[in-house]
C-alpha positions as a Markdown table, in Angstrom:
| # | Residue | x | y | z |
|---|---|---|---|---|
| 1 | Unk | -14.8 | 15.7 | -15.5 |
| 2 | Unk | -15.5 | 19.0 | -13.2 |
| 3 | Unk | -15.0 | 19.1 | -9.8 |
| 4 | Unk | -18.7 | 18.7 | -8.7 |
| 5 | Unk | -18.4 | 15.4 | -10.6 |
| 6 | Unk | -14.9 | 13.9 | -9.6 |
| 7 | Unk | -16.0 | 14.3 | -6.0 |
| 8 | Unk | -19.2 | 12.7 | -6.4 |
| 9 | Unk | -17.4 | 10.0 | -7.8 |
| 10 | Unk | -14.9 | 9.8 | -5.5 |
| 11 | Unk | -17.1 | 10.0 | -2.4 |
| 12 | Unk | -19.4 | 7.2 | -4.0 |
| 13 | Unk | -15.8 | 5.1 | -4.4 |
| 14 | Unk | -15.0 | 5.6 | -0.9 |
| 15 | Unk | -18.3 | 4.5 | 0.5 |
| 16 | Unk | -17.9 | 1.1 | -1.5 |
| 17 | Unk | -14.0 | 0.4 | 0.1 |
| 18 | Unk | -16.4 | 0.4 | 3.3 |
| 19 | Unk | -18.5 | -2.3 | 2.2 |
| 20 | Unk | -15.6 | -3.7 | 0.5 |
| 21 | Unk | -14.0 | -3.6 | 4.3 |
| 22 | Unk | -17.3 | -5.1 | 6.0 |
| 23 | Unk | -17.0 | -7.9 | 3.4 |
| 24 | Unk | -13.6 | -8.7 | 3.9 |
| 25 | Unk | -14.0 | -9.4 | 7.6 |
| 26 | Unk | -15.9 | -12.6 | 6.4 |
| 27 | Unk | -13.9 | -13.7 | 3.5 |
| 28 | Unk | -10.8 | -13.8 | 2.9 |
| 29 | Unk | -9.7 | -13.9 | -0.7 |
| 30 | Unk | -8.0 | -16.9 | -2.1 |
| 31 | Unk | -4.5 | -16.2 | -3.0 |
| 32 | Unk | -1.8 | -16.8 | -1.5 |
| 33 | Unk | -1.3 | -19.1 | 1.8 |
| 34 | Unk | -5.5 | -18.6 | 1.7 |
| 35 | Unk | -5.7 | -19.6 | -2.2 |
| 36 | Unk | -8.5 | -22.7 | -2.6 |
| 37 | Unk | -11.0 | -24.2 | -5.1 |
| 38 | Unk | -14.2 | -22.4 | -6.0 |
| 39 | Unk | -13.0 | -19.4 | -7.6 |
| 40 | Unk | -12.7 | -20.0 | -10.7 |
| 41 | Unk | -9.7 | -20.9 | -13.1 |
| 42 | Unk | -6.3 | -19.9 | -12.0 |
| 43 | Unk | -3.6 | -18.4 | -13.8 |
| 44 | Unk | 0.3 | -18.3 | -12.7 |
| 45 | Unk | 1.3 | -16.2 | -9.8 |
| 46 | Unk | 4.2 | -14.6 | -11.5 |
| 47 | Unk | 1.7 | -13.7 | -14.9 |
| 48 | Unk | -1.1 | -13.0 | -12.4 |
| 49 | Unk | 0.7 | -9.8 | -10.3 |
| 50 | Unk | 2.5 | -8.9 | -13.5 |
| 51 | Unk | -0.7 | -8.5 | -15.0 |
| 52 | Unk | -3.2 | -6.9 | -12.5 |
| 53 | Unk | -0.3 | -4.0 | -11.7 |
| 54 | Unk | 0.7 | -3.0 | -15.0 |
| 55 | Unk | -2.3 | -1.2 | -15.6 |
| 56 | Unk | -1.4 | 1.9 | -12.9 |
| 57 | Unk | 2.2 | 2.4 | -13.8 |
| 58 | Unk | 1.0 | 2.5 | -17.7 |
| 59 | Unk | -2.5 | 4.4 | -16.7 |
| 60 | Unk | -0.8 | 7.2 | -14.3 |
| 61 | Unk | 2.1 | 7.9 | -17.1 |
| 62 | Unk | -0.9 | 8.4 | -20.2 |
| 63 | Unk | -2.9 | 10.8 | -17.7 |
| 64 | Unk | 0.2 | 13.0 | -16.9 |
| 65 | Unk | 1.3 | 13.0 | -20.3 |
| 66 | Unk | -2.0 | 14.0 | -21.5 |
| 67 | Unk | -3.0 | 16.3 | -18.4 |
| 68 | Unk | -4.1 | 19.2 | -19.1 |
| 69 | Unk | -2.3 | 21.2 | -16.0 |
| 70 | Unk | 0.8 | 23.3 | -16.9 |
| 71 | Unk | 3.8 | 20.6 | -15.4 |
| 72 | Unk | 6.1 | 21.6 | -12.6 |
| 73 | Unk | 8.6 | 19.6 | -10.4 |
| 74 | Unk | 5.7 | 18.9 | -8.1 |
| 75 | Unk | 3.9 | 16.6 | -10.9 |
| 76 | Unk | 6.9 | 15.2 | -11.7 |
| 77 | Unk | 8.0 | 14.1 | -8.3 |
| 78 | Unk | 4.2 | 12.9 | -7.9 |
| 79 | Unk | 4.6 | 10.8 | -11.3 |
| 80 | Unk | 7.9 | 9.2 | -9.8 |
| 81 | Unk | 6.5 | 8.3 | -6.5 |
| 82 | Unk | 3.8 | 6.6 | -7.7 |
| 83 | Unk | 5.8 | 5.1 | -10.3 |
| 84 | Unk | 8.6 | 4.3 | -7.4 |
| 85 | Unk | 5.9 | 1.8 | -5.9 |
| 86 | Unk | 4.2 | 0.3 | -9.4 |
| 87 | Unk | 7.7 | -0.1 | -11.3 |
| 88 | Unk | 8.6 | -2.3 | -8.5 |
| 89 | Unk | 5.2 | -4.1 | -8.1 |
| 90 | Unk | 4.7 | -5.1 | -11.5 |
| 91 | Unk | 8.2 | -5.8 | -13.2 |
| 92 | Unk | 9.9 | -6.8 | -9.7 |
| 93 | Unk | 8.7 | -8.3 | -7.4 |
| 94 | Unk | 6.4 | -10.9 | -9.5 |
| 95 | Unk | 9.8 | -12.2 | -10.7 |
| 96 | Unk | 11.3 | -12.4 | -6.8 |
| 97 | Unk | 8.4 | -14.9 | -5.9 |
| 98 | Unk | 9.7 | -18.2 | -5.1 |
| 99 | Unk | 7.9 | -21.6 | -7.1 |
| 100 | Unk | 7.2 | -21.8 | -10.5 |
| 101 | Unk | 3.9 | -23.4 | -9.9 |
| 102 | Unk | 2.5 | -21.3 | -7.7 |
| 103 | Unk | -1.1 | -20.4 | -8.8 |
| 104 | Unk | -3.7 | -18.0 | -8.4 |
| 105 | Unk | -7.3 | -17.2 | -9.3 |
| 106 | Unk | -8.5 | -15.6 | -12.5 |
| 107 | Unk | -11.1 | -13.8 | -10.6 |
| 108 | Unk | -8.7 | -12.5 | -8.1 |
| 109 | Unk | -6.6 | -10.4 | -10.9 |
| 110 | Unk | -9.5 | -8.8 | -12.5 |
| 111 | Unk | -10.6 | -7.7 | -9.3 |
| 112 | Unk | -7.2 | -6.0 | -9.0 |
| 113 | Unk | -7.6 | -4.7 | -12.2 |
| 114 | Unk | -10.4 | -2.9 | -11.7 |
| 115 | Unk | -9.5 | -1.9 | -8.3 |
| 116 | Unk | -6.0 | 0.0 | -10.1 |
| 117 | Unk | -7.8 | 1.3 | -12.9 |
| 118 | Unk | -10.2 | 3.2 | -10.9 |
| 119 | Unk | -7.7 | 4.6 | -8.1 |
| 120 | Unk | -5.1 | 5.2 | -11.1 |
| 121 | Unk | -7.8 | 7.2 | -13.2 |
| 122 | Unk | -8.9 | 9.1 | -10.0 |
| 123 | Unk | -5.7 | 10.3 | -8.8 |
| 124 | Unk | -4.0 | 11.1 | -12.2 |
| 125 | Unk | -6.9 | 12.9 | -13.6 |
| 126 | Unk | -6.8 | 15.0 | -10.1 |
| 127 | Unk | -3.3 | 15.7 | -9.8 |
| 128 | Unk | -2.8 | 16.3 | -13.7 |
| 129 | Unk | -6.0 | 17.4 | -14.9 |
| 130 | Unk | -8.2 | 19.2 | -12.7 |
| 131 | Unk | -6.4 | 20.4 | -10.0 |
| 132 | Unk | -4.3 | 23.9 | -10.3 |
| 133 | Unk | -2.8 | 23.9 | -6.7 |
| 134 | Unk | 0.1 | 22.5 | -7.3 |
| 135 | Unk | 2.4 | 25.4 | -7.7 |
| 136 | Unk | 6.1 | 25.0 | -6.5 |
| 137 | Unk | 5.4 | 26.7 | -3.6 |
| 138 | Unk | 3.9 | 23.0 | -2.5 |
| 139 | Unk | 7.5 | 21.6 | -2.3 |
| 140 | Unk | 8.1 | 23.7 | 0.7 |
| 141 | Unk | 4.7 | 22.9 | 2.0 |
| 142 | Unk | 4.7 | 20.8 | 5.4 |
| 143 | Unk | 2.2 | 18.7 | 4.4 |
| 144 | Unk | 4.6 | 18.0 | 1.1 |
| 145 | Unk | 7.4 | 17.4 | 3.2 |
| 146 | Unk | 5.5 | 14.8 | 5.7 |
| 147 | Unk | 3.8 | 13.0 | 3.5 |
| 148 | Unk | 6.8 | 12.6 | 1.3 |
| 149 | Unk | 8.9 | 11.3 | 4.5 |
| 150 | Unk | 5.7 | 8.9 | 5.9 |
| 151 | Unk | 5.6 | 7.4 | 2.1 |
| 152 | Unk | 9.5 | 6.6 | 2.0 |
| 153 | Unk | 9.2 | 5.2 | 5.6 |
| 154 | Unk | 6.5 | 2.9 | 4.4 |
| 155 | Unk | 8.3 | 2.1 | 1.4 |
| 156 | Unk | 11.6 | 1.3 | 3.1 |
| 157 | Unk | 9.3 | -1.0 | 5.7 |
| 158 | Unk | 7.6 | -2.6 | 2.6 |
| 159 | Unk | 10.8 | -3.7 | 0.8 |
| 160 | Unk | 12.9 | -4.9 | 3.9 |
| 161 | Unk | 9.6 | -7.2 | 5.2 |
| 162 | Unk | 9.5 | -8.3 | 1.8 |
| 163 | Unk | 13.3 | -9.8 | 1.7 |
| 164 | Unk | 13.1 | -11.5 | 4.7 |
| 165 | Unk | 10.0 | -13.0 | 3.7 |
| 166 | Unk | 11.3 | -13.7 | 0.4 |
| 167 | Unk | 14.7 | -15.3 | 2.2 |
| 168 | Unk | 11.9 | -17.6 | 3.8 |
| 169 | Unk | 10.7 | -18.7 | 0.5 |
| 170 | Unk | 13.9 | -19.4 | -1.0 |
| 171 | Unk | 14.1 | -23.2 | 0.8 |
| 172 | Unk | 10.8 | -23.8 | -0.2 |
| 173 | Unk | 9.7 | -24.0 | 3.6 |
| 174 | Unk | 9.2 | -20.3 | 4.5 |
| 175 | Unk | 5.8 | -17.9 | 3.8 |
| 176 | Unk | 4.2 | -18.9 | 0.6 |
| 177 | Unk | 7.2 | -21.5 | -0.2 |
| 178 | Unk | 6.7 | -24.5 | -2.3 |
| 179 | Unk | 6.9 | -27.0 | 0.5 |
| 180 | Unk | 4.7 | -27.5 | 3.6 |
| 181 | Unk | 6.3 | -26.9 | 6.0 |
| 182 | Unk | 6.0 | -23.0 | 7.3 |
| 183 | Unk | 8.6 | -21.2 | 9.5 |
| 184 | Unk | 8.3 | -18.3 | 11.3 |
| 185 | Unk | 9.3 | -14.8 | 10.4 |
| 186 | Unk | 11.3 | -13.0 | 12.8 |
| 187 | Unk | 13.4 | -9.9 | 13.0 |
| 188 | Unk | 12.9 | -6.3 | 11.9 |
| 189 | Unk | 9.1 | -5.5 | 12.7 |
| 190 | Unk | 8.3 | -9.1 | 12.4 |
| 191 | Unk | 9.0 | -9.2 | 15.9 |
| 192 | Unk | 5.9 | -7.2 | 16.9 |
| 193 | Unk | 3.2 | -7.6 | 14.0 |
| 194 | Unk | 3.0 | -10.5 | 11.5 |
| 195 | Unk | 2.7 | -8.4 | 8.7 |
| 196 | Unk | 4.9 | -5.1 | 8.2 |
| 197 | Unk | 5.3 | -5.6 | 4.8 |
| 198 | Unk | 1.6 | -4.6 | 4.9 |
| 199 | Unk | 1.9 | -2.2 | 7.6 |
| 200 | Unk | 4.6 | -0.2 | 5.2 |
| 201 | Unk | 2.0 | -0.3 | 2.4 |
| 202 | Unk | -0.6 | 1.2 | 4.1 |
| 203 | Unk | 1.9 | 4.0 | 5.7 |
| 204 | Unk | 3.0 | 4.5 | 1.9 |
| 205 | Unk | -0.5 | 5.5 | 0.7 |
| 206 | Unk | -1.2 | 7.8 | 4.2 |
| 207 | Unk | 1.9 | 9.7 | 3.2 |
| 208 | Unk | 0.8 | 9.7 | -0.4 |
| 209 | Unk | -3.0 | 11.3 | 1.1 |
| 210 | Unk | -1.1 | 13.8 | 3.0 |
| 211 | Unk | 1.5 | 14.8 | 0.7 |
| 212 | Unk | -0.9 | 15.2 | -2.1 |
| 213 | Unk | -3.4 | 16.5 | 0.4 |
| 214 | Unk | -6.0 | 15.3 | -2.0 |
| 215 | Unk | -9.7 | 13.4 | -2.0 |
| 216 | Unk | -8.5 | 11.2 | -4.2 |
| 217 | Unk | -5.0 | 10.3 | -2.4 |
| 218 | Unk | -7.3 | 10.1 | 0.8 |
| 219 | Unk | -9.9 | 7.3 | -1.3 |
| 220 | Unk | -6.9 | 5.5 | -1.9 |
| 221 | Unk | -5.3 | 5.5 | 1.3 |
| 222 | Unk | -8.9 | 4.4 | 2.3 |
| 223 | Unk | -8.9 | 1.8 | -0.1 |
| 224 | Unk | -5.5 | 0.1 | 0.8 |
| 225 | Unk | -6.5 | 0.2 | 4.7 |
| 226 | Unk | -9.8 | -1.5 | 3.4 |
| 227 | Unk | -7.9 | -4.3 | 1.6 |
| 228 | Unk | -4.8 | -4.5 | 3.7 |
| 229 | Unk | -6.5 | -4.7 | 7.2 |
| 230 | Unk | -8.7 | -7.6 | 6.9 |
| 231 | Unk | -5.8 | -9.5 | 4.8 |
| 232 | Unk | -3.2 | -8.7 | 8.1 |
| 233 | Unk | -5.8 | -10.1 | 10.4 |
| 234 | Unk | -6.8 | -13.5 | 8.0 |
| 235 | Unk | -2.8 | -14.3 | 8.4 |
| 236 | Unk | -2.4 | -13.4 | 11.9 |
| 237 | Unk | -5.2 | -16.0 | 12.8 |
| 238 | Unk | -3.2 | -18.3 | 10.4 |
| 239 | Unk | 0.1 | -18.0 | 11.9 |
| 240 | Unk | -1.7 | -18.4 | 15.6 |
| 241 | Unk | -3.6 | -21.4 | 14.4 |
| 242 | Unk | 0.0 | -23.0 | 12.5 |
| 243 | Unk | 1.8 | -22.3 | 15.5 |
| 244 | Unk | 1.2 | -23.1 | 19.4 |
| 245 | Unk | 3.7 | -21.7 | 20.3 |
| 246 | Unk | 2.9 | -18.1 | 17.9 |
| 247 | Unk | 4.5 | -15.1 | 20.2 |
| 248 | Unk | 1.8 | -13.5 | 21.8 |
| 249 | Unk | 3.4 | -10.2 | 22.0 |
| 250 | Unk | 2.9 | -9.7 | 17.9 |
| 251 | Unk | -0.2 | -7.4 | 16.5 |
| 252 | Unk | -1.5 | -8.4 | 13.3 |
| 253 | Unk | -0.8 | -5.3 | 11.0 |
| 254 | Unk | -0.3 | -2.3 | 13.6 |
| 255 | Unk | 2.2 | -2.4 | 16.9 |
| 256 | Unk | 0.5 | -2.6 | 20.2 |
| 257 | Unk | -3.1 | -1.5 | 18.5 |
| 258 | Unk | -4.3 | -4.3 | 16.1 |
Protein backbone atom coordinates (compact mmCIF):
# COMPACT_ATOMS: atom_id res chain seq x y z
CA UNK A 1 0.00 0.00 0.00
CA UNK A 2 1.79 3.58 -0.59
CA UNK A 3 1.37 6.35 1.32
CA UNK A 4 -1.08 8.30 -0.91
CA UNK A 5 -3.24 5.21 -0.48
CA UNK A 6 -2.99 4.23 3.29
CA UNK A 7 -4.10 7.83 4.06
CA UNK A 8 -6.87 7.77 1.83
CA UNK A 9 -7.95 4.86 3.54
CA UNK A 10 -7.38 5.97 6.74
CA UNK A 11 -9.08 9.32 6.38
CA UNK A 12 -12.14 7.53 4.75
CA UNK A 13 -11.96 5.10 8.14
CA UNK A 14 -12.04 7.99 10.28
CA UNK A 15 -14.89 9.77 8.67
CA UNK A 16 -17.09 6.51 9.23
CA UNK A 17 -16.12 6.31 13.33
CA UNK A 18 -18.01 9.73 12.98
CA UNK A 19 -21.10 8.32 11.72
CA UNK A 20 -20.42 5.39 13.76
CA UNK A 21 -20.45 8.15 16.77
CA UNK A 22 -23.71 9.99 15.45
CA UNK A 23 -25.32 6.44 15.47
CA UNK A 24 -24.41 5.43 18.64
CA UNK A 25 -26.02 8.37 20.38
CA UNK A 26 -29.44 6.64 19.35
CA UNK A 27 -28.64 3.02 19.96
CA UNK A 28 -27.05 1.50 22.20
CA UNK A 29 -25.64 -1.89 21.43
CA UNK A 30 -26.98 -4.89 23.13
CA UNK A 31 -24.46 -6.49 25.25
CA UNK A 32 -24.01 -6.34 28.42
CA UNK A 33 -26.39 -4.76 31.13
CA UNK A 34 -28.10 -3.27 27.54
CA UNK A 35 -28.10 -6.98 25.87
CA UNK A 36 -32.01 -7.73 24.47
CA UNK A 37 -33.84 -9.71 21.80
CA UNK A 38 -33.77 -8.65 18.13
CA UNK A 39 -30.27 -9.03 17.31
CA UNK A 40 -29.84 -12.06 16.33
CA UNK A 41 -28.56 -15.44 17.90
CA UNK A 42 -26.25 -15.15 20.81
CA UNK A 43 -23.24 -16.84 21.59
CA UNK A 44 -21.44 -17.15 25.24
CA UNK A 45 -19.88 -14.13 26.71
CA UNK A 46 -16.79 -15.73 27.65
CA UNK A 47 -16.44 -17.42 23.74
CA UNK A 48 -17.87 -14.15 22.44
CA UNK A 49 -14.80 -11.54 23.82
CA UNK A 50 -12.35 -14.40 23.41
CA UNK A 51 -13.26 -14.49 19.93
CA UNK A 52 -13.80 -10.93 18.57
CA UNK A 53 -10.14 -9.89 20.30
CA UNK A 54 -8.02 -12.56 19.17
CA UNK A 55 -7.87 -11.31 15.81
CA UNK A 56 -5.47 -8.05 16.77
CA UNK A 57 -3.07 -9.67 19.08
CA UNK A 58 -2.59 -12.54 16.22
CA UNK A 59 -3.01 -9.80 13.22
CA UNK A 60 -0.42 -7.07 14.80
CA UNK A 61 2.31 -10.09 15.51
CA UNK A 62 1.91 -11.51 11.47
CA UNK A 63 2.40 -7.74 10.19
CA UNK A 64 5.53 -7.12 12.35
CA UNK A 65 6.93 -10.29 11.61
CA UNK A 66 6.40 -9.80 8.02
CA UNK A 67 7.08 -5.88 7.91
CA UNK A 68 9.08 -4.94 5.65
CA UNK A 69 10.83 -1.96 7.92
CA UNK A 70 14.45 -2.78 9.28
CA UNK A 71 13.29 -3.72 13.32
CA UNK A 72 14.58 -1.66 16.17
CA UNK A 73 13.66 -1.39 19.94
CA UNK A 74 11.06 1.13 18.97
CA UNK A 75 8.94 -1.66 16.97
CA UNK A 76 9.47 -3.87 19.43
CA UNK A 77 8.29 -1.88 22.34
CA UNK A 78 5.32 -0.83 19.85
CA UNK A 79 4.59 -4.73 19.32
CA UNK A 80 4.53 -5.18 23.25
CA UNK A 81 2.31 -2.33 24.01
CA UNK A 82 -0.17 -3.27 21.84
CA UNK A 83 0.14 -6.75 22.71
CA UNK A 84 0.19 -5.57 26.66
CA UNK A 85 -3.61 -4.47 26.10
CA UNK A 86 -4.86 -7.50 23.56
CA UNK A 87 -2.95 -10.45 25.57
CA UNK A 88 -5.07 -9.27 28.42
CA UNK A 89 -8.33 -8.69 26.48
CA UNK A 90 -8.52 -11.80 24.80
CA UNK A 91 -6.96 -14.64 27.01
CA UNK A 92 -7.83 -12.70 30.42
CA UNK A 93 -10.21 -10.96 31.07
CA UNK A 94 -13.02 -13.18 29.16
CA UNK A 95 -12.13 -15.87 31.76
CA UNK A 96 -12.55 -13.06 34.88
CA UNK A 97 -16.22 -12.48 33.80
CA UNK A 98 -18.54 -13.67 36.43
CA UNK A 99 -21.79 -16.25 35.14
CA UNK A 100 -21.46 -18.93 33.08
CA UNK A 101 -24.62 -18.10 31.27
CA UNK A 102 -24.07 -14.91 30.44
CA UNK A 103 -24.88 -14.30 26.70
CA UNK A 104 -24.29 -12.09 24.00
CA UNK A 105 -25.20 -11.37 20.42
CA UNK A 106 -23.69 -12.99 17.36
CA UNK A 107 -23.94 -9.85 15.50
CA UNK A 108 -22.25 -7.91 18.15
CA UNK A 109 -18.83 -9.98 17.80
CA UNK A 110 -18.55 -9.74 14.17
CA UNK A 111 -18.93 -6.27 14.41
CA UNK A 112 -15.87 -6.31 16.76
CA UNK A 113 -14.22 -8.34 14.42
CA UNK A 114 -14.27 -6.22 11.80
CA UNK A 115 -13.73 -3.23 13.79
CA UNK A 116 -9.99 -5.05 15.07
CA UNK A 117 -9.12 -6.22 11.83
CA UNK A 118 -9.30 -2.99 10.16
CA UNK A 119 -7.46 -0.79 13.07
CA UNK A 120 -4.95 -3.85 13.56
CA UNK A 121 -4.19 -3.94 9.69
CA UNK A 122 -3.88 -0.06 9.69
CA UNK A 123 -1.55 0.44 12.37
CA UNK A 124 0.76 -2.67 11.87
CA UNK A 125 1.12 -2.09 8.28
CA UNK A 126 2.08 1.74 9.27
CA UNK A 127 4.34 1.20 12.01
CA UNK A 128 6.06 -1.97 10.33
CA UNK A 129 5.66 -1.50 6.75
CA UNK A 130 5.53 1.81 5.45
CA UNK A 131 6.76 4.02 7.69
CA UNK A 132 10.80 4.62 8.14
CA UNK A 133 10.65 7.17 11.02
CA UNK A 134 11.08 5.10 13.58
CA UNK A 135 14.77 5.36 14.28
CA UNK A 136 16.00 4.96 17.91
CA UNK A 137 16.39 8.42 18.17
CA UNK A 138 12.28 8.18 18.77
CA UNK A 139 12.79 6.63 22.23
CA UNK A 140 14.22 9.84 23.46
CA UNK A 141 11.49 11.76 21.58
CA UNK A 142 8.92 13.65 24.02
CA UNK A 143 6.18 12.67 22.18
CA UNK A 144 7.57 8.84 22.76
CA UNK A 145 7.98 9.42 26.29
CA UNK A 146 4.29 11.02 26.85
CA UNK A 147 2.46 8.98 25.05
CA UNK A 148 4.16 6.03 26.56
CA UNK A 149 3.35 7.52 30.18
CA UNK A 150 -0.59 8.67 29.08
CA UNK A 151 -0.97 4.81 27.68
CA UNK A 152 0.32 3.17 31.07
CA UNK A 153 -1.84 5.64 33.02
CA UNK A 154 -4.86 4.47 31.10
CA UNK A 155 -3.87 1.07 31.39
CA UNK A 156 -3.30 1.09 35.11
CA UNK A 157 -6.98 2.99 35.38
CA UNK A 158 -8.45 0.25 33.01
CA UNK A 159 -7.32 -2.78 35.12
CA UNK A 160 -7.98 -1.33 38.73
CA UNK A 161 -11.85 -0.17 37.47
CA UNK A 162 -12.05 -3.50 36.16
CA UNK A 163 -11.31 -5.40 39.72
CA UNK A 164 -13.60 -3.58 41.52
CA UNK A 165 -16.17 -4.04 39.06
CA UNK A 166 -15.32 -7.63 38.79
CA UNK A 167 -15.40 -7.79 42.96
CA UNK A 168 -19.09 -6.62 42.23
CA UNK A 169 -19.77 -9.48 40.13
CA UNK A 170 -18.38 -12.07 42.14
CA UNK A 171 -21.86 -12.23 44.52
CA UNK A 172 -23.78 -12.30 41.59
CA UNK A 173 -25.39 -8.85 42.58
CA UNK A 174 -22.77 -6.29 41.35
CA UNK A 175 -22.37 -4.80 37.40
CA UNK A 176 -23.22 -7.44 34.98
CA UNK A 177 -23.71 -10.14 37.91
CA UNK A 178 -25.90 -13.05 37.51
CA UNK A 179 -28.63 -11.83 39.87
CA UNK A 180 -30.88 -8.72 39.79
CA UNK A 181 -30.19 -6.94 42.00
CA UNK A 182 -27.34 -4.12 41.09
CA UNK A 183 -25.03 -2.27 43.58
CA UNK A 184 -23.26 0.57 43.21
CA UNK A 185 -19.59 1.01 42.39
CA UNK A 186 -17.71 3.15 44.53
CA UNK A 187 -14.06 4.03 45.22
CA UNK A 188 -11.13 4.81 43.07
CA UNK A 189 -12.57 7.06 40.07
CA UNK A 190 -15.86 5.49 40.56
CA UNK A 191 -16.42 8.18 42.83
CA UNK A 192 -16.54 10.89 40.11
CA UNK A 193 -17.51 9.12 36.70
CA UNK A 194 -19.46 5.79 36.30
CA UNK A 195 -17.14 4.44 33.96
CA UNK A 196 -13.17 4.79 34.45
CA UNK A 197 -12.59 1.56 33.27
CA UNK A 198 -13.66 3.28 30.02
CA UNK A 199 -12.12 6.48 30.65
CA UNK A 200 -8.52 4.49 31.04
CA UNK A 201 -9.27 2.81 27.65
CA UNK A 202 -9.74 5.74 25.87
CA UNK A 203 -6.55 7.53 27.68
CA UNK A 204 -4.64 4.19 26.49
CA UNK A 205 -5.27 4.71 22.73
CA UNK A 206 -4.54 8.91 23.11
CA UNK A 207 -1.22 7.93 24.49
CA UNK A 208 -0.89 5.18 21.88
CA UNK A 209 -1.79 8.31 18.98
CA UNK A 210 0.80 10.47 20.60
CA UNK A 211 3.45 8.14 21.20
CA UNK A 212 3.30 6.66 17.77
CA UNK A 213 2.52 10.13 16.54
CA UNK A 214 0.81 8.43 13.62
CA UNK A 215 -2.59 8.81 11.39
CA UNK A 216 -3.35 5.56 12.01
CA UNK A 217 -2.77 5.67 15.98
CA UNK A 218 -4.87 8.98 15.84
CA UNK A 219 -8.01 6.83 13.61
CA UNK A 220 -7.83 4.62 16.37
CA UNK A 221 -7.81 6.71 19.26
CA UNK A 222 -10.75 8.32 17.20
CA UNK A 223 -12.36 5.13 16.90
CA UNK A 224 -12.31 4.05 20.67
CA UNK A 225 -13.66 7.68 21.67
CA UNK A 226 -16.38 6.93 18.95
CA UNK A 227 -17.36 3.55 20.66
CA UNK A 228 -16.46 4.31 24.19
CA UNK A 229 -18.34 7.70 24.57
CA UNK A 230 -21.80 6.88 23.69
CA UNK A 231 -21.42 3.40 25.65
CA UNK A 232 -20.22 5.65 29.07
CA UNK A 233 -23.26 7.82 28.58
CA UNK A 234 -25.98 4.71 27.79
CA UNK A 235 -24.79 3.38 31.49
CA UNK A 236 -24.63 6.58 33.11
CA UNK A 237 -28.46 7.11 32.21
CA UNK A 238 -28.77 3.52 33.46
CA UNK A 239 -27.24 3.80 36.83
CA UNK A 240 -29.28 7.31 37.22
CA UNK A 241 -32.48 5.63 36.19
CA UNK A 242 -31.58 2.22 38.72
CA UNK A 243 -30.81 4.44 41.38
CA UNK A 244 -32.71 7.64 42.98
CA UNK A 245 -30.54 8.21 44.99
CA UNK A 246 -27.37 7.91 41.96
CA UNK A 247 -24.57 10.73 43.30
CA UNK A 248 -24.99 13.57 41.28
CA UNK A 249 -21.47 14.67 41.54
CA UNK A 250 -20.34 11.59 39.05
CA UNK A 251 -19.67 12.41 35.06
CA UNK A 252 -20.36 9.70 32.88
CA UNK A 253 -16.85 8.84 31.24
CA UNK A 254 -14.75 12.18 31.79
CA UNK A 255 -14.39 14.08 35.45
CA UNK A 256 -16.20 17.37 35.75
CA UNK A 257 -16.66 17.50 31.67
CA UNK A 258 -18.99 14.75 30.52
Amino acid sequence: MTHRTFHIVTGTWIIFSVIIFIALLKITVPYGRHIRGGWGPKISTRLGWFIMELPSPLLMFILFLNGTTEKNMVHILFLLLWELHYINRTFIFPFRIRGDRKQMTLTVVLMAIFFNLINGYLNGSYLFSISDAYTLHWLVDLRFIMGVLIFLTGYVINQVSDSILRKLRSSGKGDGGSGKQYLVPEGFLFERISCPNYFGEILEWLGWAVLTWSPSGFAFFIWTAANLLPRALSHHRWYNQQFSAYPEKRSAVIPYIL
